[in-house]
KOLDREN-371486 format. One record per residue (C-alpha): z negated, y negated, x; residue in one letter. Coordinates in steps of 0.05 Angstrom, whole numbers, plus 5000, padded with zeros to 4 digits. Layout:
<pts>
PT; w; v; u; aa
PT; Z; Y; X; a
...
</pts>
This chain:
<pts>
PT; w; v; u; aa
PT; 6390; 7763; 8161; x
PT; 6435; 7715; 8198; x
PT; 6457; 7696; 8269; x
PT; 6413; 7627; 8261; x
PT; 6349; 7669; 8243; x
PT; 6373; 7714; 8303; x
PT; 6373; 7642; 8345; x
PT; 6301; 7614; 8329; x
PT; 6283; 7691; 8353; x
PT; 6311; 7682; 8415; x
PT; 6309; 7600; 8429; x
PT; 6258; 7598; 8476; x
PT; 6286; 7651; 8519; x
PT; 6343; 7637; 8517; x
PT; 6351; 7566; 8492; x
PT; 6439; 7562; 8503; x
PT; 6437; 7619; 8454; x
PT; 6395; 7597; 8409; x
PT; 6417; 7527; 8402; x
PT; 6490; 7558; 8390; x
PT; 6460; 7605; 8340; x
PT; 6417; 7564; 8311; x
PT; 6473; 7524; 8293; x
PT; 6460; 7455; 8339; x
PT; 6536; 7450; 8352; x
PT; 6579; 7437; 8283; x
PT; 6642; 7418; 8320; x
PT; 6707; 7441; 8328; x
PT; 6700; 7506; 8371; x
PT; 6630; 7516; 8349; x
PT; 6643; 7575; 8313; x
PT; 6682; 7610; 8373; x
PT; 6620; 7596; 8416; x
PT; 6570; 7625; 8352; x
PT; 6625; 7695; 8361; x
PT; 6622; 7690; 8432; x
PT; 6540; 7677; 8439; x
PT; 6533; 7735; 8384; x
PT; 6573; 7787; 8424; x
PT; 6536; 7772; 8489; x
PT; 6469; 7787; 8464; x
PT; 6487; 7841; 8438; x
PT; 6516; 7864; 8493; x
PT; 6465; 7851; 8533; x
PT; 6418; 7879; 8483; x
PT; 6468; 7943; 8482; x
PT; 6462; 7951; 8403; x
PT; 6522; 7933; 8351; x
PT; 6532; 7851; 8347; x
PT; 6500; 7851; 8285; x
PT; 6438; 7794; 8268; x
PT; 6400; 7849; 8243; x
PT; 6414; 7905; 8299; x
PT; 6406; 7851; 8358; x
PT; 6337; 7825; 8321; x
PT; 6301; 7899; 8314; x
PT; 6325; 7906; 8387; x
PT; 6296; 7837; 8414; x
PT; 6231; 7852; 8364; x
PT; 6217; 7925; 8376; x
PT; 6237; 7937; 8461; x
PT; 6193; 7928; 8519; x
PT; 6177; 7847; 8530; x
PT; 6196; 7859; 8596; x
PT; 6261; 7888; 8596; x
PT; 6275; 7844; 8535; x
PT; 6261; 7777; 8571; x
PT; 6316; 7804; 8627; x
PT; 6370; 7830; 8589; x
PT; 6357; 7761; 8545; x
PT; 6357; 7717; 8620; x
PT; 6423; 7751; 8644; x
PT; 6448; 7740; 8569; x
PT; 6429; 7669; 8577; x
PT; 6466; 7668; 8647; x
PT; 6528; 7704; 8617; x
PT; 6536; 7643; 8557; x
PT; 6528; 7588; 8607; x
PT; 6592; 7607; 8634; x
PT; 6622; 7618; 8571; x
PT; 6595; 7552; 8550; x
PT; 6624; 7522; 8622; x
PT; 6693; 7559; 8606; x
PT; 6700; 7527; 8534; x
PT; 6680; 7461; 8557; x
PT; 6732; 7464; 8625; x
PT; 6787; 7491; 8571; x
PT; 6770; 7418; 8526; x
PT; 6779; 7385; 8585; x
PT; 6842; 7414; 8604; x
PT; 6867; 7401; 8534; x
PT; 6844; 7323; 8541; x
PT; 6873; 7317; 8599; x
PT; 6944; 7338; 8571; x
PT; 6938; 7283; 8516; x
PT; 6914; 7226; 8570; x
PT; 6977; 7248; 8610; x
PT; 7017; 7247; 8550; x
PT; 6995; 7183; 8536; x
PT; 7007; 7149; 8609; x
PT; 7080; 7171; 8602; x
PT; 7087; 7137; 8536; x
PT; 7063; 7080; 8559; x
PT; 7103; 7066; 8626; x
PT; 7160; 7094; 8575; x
PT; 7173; 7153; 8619; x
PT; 7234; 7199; 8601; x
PT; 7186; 7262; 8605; x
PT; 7145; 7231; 8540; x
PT; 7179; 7267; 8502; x
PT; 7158; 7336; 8534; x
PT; 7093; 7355; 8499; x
PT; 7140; 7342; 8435; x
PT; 7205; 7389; 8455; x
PT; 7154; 7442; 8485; x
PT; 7113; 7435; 8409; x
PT; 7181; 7444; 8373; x
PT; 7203; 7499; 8406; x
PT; 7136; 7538; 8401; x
PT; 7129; 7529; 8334; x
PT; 7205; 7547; 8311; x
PT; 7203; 7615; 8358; x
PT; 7134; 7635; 8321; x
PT; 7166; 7611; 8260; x
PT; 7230; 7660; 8278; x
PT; 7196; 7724; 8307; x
PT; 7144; 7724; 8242; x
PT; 7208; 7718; 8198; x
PT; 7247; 7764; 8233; x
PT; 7179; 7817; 8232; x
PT; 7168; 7808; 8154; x
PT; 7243; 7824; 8141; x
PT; 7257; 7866; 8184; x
PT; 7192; 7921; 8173; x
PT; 7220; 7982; 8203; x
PT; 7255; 8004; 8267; x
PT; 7248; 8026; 8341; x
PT; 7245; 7958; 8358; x
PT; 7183; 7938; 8318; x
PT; 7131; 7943; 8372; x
PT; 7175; 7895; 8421; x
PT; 7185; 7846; 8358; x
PT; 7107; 7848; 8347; x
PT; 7091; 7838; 8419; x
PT; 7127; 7782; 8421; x
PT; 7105; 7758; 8359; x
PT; 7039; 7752; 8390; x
PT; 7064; 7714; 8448; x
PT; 7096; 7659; 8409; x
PT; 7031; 7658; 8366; x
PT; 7001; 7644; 8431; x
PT; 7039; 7595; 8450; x
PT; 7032; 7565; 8376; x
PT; 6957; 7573; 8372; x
PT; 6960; 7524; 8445; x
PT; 7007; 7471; 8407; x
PT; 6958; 7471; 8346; x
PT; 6903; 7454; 8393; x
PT; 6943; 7405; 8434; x
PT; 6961; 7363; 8375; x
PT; 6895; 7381; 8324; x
PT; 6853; 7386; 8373; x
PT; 6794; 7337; 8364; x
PT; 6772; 7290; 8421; x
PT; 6722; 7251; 8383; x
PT; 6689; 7322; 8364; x
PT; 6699; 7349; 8433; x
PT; 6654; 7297; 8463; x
PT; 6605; 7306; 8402; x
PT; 6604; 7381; 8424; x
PT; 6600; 7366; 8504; x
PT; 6534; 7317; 8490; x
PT; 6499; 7365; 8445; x
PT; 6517; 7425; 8487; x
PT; 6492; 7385; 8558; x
PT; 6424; 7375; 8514; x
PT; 6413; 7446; 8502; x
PT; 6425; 7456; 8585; x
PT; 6383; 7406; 8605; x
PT; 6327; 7430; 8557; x
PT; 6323; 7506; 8593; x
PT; 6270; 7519; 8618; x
PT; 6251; 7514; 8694; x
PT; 6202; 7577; 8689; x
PT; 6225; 7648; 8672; x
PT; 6238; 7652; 8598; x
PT; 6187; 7694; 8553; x
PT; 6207; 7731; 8481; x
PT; 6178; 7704; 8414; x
PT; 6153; 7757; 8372; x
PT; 6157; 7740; 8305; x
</pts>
């Protein structure tokens, strides 16, 4: 069993779920929000985040109590889904400014570069510096910050790699699955 067997289960119900798990958004990010929309049923569900564990839950509990824990799971991924999309925004907004500098040929175009560079050589340093250097008191500082600059490196990567055209894909098909929940309370599908 799969998480897009798991969606069809649940699409009705909870129809931002189940068009995330039935696989309606294959865009950059998509797979983050599949993770994230997994985890939160399960959650909700309170059994391992597992296709097969969260589908004998939703299948074998009370229609009831199912149809509420899947309403506030539904509730819970809508702001996930709002928190993704404001986090694309914020990223698009970055490049437009970016842009605007570069064309009133602002000294501060270069910014979003300098910031990239330096990113990208401190990750490249620390993880150096943490494969050489594998023993020590000071590993657990040199690994911490390790996974700051990956951090920061992980932003540049989606500054730069980021898709726009893909984001917009994603923001239209994920607006269609919100506009198609349902106005009445949701009911389970018993399969």
């Amino acid at each position: 069993m799969d998480w897009s067997t798991v969606g069809q289960l649940v699409g009705q119900a909870a129809p931002t779920i189940g068009g995330i798990l039935g696989g309606l958004i294959p865009v950059p990010g998509g797979a983050i929000l599949g993770q994230v929309a997994g985890k939160v049923l399960a959650e909700a569900l309170g059994v391992p985040p597992t296709p097969t564990a969260v589908a004998s839950a939703i299948q074998s509990g009370d229609p009831a109590v199912i149809q509420a824990k899947l309403s506030e799971a539904e509730a819970k991924m809508q702001a996930e889904v709002e928190t993704f999309k404001a986090s694309v925004a914020d990223v698009q907004d970055a490049r437009r400014t970016s842009l605007e500098y570069d064309k009133q040929g602002s000294s501060i175009r270069w910014a979003a570069s300098i910031v990239s560079v330096i990113a990208v050589s401190g990750f490249c340093i620390f993880s150096y510096i943490v494969i050489v250097r594998p023993s020590g008191a000071d590993r657990d500082i040199l690994m911490y910050l390790l996974g700051v600059w990956s951090a920061a490196f992980t932003s540049v990567l989606n500054y730069w790699l980021g898709s726009s055209a893909g984001s917009a894909n994603k923001d239209d098909k994920l607006a269609a699955i919100a506009a198609a929940a349902p106005a009445k309370p949701p009911t389970v599908v018993r399969r």
